[in-house]
N, CA, C and O atoms as a GROMACS GRO file, in nm:
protein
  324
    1UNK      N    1   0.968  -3.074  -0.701
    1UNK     CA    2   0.931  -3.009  -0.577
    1UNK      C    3   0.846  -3.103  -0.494
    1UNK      O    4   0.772  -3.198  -0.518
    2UNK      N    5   0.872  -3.060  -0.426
    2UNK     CA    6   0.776  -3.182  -0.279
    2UNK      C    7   0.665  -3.118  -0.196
    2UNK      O    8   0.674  -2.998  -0.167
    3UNK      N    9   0.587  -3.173  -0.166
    3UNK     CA   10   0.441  -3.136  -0.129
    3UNK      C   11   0.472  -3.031  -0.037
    3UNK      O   12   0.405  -2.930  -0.056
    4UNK      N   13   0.588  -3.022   0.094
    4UNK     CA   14   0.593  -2.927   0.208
    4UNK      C   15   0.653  -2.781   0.098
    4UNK      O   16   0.607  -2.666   0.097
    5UNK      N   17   0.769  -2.836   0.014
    5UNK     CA   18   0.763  -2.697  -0.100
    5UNK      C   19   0.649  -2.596  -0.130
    5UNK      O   20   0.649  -2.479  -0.091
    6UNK      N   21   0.544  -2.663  -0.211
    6UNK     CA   22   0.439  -2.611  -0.256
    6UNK      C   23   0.338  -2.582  -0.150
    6UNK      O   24   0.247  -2.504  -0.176
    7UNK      N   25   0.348  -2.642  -0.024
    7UNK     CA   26   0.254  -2.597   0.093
    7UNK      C   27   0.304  -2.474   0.114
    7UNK      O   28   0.217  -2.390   0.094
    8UNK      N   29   0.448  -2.409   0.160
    8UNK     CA   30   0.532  -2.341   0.196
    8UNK      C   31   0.500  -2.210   0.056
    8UNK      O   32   0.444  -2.104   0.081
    9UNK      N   33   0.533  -2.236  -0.039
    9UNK     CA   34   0.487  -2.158  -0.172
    9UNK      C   35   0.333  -2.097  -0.107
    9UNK      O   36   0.312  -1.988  -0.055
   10UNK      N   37   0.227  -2.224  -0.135
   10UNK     CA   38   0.120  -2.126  -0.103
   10UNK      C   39   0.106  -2.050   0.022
   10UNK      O   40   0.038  -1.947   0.024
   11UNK      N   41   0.149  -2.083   0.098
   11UNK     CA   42   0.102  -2.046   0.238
   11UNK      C   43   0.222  -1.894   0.211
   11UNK      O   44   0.171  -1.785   0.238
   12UNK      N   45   0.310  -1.894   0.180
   12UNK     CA   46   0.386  -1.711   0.142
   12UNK      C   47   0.317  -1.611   0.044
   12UNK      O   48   0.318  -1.488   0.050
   13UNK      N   49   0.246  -1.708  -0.067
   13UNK     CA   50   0.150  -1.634  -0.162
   13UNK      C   51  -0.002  -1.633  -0.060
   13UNK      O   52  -0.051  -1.520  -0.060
   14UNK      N   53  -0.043  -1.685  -0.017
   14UNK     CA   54  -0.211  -1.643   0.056
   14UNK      C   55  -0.116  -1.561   0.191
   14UNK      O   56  -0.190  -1.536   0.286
   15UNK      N   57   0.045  -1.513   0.216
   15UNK     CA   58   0.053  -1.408   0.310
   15UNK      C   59   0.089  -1.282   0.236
   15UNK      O   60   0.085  -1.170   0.288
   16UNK      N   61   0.127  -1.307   0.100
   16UNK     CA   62   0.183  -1.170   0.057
   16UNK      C   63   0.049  -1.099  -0.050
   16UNK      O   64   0.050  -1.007  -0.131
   17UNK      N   65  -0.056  -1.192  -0.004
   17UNK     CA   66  -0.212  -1.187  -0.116
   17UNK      C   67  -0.282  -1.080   0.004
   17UNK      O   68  -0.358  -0.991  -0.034
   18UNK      N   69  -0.248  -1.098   0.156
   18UNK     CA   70  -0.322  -1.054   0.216
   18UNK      C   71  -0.262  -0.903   0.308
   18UNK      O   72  -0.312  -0.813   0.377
   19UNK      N   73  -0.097  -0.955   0.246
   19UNK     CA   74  -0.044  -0.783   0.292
   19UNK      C   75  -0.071  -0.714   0.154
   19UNK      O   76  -0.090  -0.593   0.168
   20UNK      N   77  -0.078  -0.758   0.028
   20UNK     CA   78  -0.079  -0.646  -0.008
   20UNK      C   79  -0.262  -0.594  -0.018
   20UNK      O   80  -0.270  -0.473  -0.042
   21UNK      N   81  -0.381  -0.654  -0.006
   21UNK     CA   82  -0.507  -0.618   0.040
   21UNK      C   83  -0.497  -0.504   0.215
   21UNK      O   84  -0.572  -0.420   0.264
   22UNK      N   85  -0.437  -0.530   0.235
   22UNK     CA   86  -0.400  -0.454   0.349
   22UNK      C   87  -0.298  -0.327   0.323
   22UNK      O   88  -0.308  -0.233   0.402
   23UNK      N   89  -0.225  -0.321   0.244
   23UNK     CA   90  -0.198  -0.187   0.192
   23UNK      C   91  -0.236  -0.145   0.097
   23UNK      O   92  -0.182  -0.042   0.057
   24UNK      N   93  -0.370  -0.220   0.000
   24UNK     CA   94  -0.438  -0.148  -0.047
   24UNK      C   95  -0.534  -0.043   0.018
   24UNK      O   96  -0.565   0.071  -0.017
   25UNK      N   97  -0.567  -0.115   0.117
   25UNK     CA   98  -0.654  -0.060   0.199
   25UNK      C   99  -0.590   0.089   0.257
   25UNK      O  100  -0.636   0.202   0.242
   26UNK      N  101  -0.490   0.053   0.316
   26UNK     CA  102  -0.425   0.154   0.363
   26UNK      C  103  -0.421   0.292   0.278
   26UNK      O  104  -0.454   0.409   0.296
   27UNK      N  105  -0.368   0.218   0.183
   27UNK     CA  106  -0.331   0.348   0.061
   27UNK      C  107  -0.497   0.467   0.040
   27UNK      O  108  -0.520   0.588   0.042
   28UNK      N  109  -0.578   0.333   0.021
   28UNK     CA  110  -0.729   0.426  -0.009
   28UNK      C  111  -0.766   0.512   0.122
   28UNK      O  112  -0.864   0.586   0.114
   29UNK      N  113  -0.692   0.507   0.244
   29UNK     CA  114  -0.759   0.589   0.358
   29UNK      C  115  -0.654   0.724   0.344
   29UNK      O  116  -0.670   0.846   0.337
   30UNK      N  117  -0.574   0.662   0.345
   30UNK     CA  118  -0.442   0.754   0.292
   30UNK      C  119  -0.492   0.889   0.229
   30UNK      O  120  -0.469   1.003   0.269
   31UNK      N  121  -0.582   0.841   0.096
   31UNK     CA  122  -0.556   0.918  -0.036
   31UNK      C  123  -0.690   1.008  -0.014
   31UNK      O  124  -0.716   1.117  -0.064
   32UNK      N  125  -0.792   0.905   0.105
   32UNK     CA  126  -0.889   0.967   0.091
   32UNK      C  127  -0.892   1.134   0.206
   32UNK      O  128  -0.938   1.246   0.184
   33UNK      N  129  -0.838   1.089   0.296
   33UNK     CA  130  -0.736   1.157   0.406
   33UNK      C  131  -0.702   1.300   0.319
   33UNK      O  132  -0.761   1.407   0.334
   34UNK      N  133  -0.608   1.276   0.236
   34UNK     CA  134  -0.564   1.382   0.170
   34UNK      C  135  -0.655   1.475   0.099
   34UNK      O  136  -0.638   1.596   0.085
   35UNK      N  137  -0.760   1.396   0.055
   35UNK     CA  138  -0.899   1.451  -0.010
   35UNK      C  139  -0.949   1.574   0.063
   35UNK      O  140  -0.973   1.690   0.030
   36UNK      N  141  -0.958   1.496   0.187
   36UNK     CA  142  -1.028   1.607   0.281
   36UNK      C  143  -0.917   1.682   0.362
   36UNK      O  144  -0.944   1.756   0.457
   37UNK      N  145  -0.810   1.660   0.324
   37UNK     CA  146  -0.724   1.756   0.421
   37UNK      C  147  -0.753   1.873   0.302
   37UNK      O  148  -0.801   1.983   0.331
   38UNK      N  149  -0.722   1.838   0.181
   38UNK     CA  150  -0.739   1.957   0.073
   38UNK      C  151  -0.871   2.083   0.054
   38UNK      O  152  -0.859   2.202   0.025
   39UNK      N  153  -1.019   1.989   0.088
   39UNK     CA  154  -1.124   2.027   0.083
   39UNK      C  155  -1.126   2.141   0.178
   39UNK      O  156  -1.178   2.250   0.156
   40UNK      N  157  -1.051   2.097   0.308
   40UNK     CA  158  -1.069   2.172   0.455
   40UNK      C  159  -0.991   2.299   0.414
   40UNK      O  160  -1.030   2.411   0.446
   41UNK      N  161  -0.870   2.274   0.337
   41UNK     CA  162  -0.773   2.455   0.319
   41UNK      C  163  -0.919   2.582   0.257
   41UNK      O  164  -1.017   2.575   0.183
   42UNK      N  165  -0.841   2.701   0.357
   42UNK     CA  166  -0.932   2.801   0.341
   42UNK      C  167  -0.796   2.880   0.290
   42UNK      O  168  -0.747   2.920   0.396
   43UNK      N  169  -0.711   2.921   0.186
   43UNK     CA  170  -0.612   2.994   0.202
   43UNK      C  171  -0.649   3.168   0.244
   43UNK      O  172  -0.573   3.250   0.295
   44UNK      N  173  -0.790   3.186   0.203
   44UNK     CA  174  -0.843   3.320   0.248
   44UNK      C  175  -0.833   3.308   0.359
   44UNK      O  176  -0.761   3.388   0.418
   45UNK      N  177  -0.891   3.218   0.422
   45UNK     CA  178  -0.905   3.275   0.556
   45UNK      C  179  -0.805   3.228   0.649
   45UNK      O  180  -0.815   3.240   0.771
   46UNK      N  181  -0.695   3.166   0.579
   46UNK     CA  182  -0.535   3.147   0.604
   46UNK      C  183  -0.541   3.013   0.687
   46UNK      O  184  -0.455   2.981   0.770
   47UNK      N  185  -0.649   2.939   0.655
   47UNK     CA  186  -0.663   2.806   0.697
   47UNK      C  187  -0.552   2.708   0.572
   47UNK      O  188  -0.582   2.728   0.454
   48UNK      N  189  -0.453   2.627   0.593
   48UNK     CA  190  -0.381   2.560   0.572
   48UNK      C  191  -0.313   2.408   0.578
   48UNK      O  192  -0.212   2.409   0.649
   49UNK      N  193  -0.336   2.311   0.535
   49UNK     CA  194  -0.296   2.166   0.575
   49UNK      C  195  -0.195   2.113   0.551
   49UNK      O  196  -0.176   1.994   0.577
   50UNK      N  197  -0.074   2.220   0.476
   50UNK     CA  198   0.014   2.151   0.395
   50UNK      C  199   0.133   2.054   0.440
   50UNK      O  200   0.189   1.978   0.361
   51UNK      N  201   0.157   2.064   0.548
   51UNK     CA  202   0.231   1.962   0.626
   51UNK      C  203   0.188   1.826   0.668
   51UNK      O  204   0.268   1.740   0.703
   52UNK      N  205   0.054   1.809   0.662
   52UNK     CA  206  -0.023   1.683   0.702
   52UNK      C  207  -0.040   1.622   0.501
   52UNK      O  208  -0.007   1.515   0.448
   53UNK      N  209  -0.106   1.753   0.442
   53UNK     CA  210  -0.152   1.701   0.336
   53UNK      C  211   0.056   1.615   0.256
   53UNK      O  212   0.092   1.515   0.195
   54UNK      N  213   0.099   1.698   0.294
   54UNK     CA  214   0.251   1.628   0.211
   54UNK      C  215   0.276   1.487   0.300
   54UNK      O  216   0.308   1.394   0.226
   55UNK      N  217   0.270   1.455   0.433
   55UNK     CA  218   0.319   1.396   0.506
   55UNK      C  219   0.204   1.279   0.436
   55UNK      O  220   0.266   1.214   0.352
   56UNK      N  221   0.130   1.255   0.440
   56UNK     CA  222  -0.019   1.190   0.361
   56UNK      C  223   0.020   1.109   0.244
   56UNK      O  224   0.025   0.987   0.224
   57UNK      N  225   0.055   1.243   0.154
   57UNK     CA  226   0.141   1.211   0.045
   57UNK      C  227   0.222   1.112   0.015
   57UNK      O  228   0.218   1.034  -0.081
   58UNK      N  229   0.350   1.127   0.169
   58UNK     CA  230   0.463   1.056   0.167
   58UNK      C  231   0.439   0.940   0.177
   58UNK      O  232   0.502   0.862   0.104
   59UNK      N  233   0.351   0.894   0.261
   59UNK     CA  234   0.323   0.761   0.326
   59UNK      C  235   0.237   0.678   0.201
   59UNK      O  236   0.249   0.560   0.167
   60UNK      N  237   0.175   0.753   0.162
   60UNK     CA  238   0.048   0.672   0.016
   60UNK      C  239   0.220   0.654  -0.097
   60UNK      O  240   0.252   0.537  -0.117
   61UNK      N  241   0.275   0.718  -0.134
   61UNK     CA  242   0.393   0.671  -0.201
   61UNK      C  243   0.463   0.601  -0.133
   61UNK      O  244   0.529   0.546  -0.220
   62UNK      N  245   0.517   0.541   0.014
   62UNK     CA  246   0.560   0.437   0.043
   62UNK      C  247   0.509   0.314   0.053
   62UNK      O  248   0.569   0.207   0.047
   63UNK      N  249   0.345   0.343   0.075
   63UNK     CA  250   0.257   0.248   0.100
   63UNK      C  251   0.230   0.137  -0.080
   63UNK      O  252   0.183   0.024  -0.088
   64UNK      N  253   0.281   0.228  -0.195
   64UNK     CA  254   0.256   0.187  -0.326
   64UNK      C  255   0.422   0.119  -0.345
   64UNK      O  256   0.456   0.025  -0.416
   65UNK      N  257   0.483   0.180  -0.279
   65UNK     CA  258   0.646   0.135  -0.262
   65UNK      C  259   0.601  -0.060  -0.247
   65UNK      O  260   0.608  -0.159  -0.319
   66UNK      N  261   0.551  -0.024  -0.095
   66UNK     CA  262   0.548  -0.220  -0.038
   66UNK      C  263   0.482  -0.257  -0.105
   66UNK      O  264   0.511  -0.376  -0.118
   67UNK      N  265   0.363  -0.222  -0.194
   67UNK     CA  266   0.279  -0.264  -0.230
   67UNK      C  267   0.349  -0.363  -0.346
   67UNK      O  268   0.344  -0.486  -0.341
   68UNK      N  269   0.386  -0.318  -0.407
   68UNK     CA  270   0.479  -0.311  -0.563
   68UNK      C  271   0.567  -0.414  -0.513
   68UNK      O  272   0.575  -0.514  -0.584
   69UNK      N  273   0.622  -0.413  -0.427
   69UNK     CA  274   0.764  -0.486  -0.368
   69UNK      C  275   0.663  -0.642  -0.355
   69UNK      O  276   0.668  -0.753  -0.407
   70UNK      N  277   0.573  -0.569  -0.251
   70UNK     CA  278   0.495  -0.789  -0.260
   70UNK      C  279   0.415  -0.824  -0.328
   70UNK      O  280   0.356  -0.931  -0.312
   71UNK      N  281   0.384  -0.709  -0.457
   71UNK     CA  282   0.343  -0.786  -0.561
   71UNK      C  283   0.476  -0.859  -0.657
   71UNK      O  284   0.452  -0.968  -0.709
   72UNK      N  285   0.587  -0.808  -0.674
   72UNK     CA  286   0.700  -0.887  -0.771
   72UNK      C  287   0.742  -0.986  -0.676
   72UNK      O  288   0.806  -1.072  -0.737
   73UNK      N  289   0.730  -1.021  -0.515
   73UNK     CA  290   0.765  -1.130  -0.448
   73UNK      C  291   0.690  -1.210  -0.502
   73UNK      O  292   0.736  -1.306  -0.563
   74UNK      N  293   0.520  -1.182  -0.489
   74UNK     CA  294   0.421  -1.310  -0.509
   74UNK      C  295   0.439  -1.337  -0.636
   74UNK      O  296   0.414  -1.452  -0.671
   75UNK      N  297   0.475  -1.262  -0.715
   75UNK     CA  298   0.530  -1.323  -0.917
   75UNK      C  299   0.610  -1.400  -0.927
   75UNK      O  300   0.621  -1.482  -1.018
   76UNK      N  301   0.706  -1.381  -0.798
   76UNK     CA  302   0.873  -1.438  -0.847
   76UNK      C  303   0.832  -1.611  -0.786
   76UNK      O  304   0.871  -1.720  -0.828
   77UNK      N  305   0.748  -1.579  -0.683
   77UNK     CA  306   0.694  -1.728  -0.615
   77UNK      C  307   0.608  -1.808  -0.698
   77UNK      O  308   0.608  -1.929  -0.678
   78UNK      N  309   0.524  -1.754  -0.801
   78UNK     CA  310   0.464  -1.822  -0.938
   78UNK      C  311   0.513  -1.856  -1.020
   78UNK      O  312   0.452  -1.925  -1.101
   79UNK      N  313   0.664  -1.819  -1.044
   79UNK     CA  314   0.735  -1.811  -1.177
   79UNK      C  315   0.792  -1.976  -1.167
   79UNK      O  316   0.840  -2.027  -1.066
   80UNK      N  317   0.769  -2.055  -1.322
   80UNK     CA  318   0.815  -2.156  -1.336
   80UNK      C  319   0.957  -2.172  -1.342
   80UNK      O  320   1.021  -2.097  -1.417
   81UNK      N  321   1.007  -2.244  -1.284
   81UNK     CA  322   1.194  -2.288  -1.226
   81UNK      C  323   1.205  -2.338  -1.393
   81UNK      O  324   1.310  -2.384  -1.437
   0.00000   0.00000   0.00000
């Protein structure tokens, strides 16, 4: 491999190091989001979130989706040929 190789290598691993810190992030506002959409239901008093709290849901499971996806990119970019 040649030096612009391994420049090219790191420079995709310090971008897929910093999307997935960025959908970590995401995920924790996500989850925390959901925390308090849950806290807020009053079902007595017919207070309800369940469309936000699922929709919340959906997105923190897609958000673990990419997450997952550019963590086995940045593996496959470490892995010895």
């Amino acid at each position: 491999m040649t030096g612009t190789d391994q420049t090219d290598i790191a420079a995709k691993e310090a971008e897929l190091s910093a999307r997935m810190e960025e959908l970590a992030a995401r995920k924790a506002a996500v989850e925390k989001q959901v925390r308090e959409l849950m806290a807020a239901e009053d079902h007595k008093a017919g207070v309800s979130h369940a469309q936000a709290i699922f929709a919340a849901k959906q997105e923190k499971l897609a958000l673990e989706t990419e997450f997952e996806i550019a963590r086995r990119q940045k593996k496959r970019l470490t892995m010895p040929f």
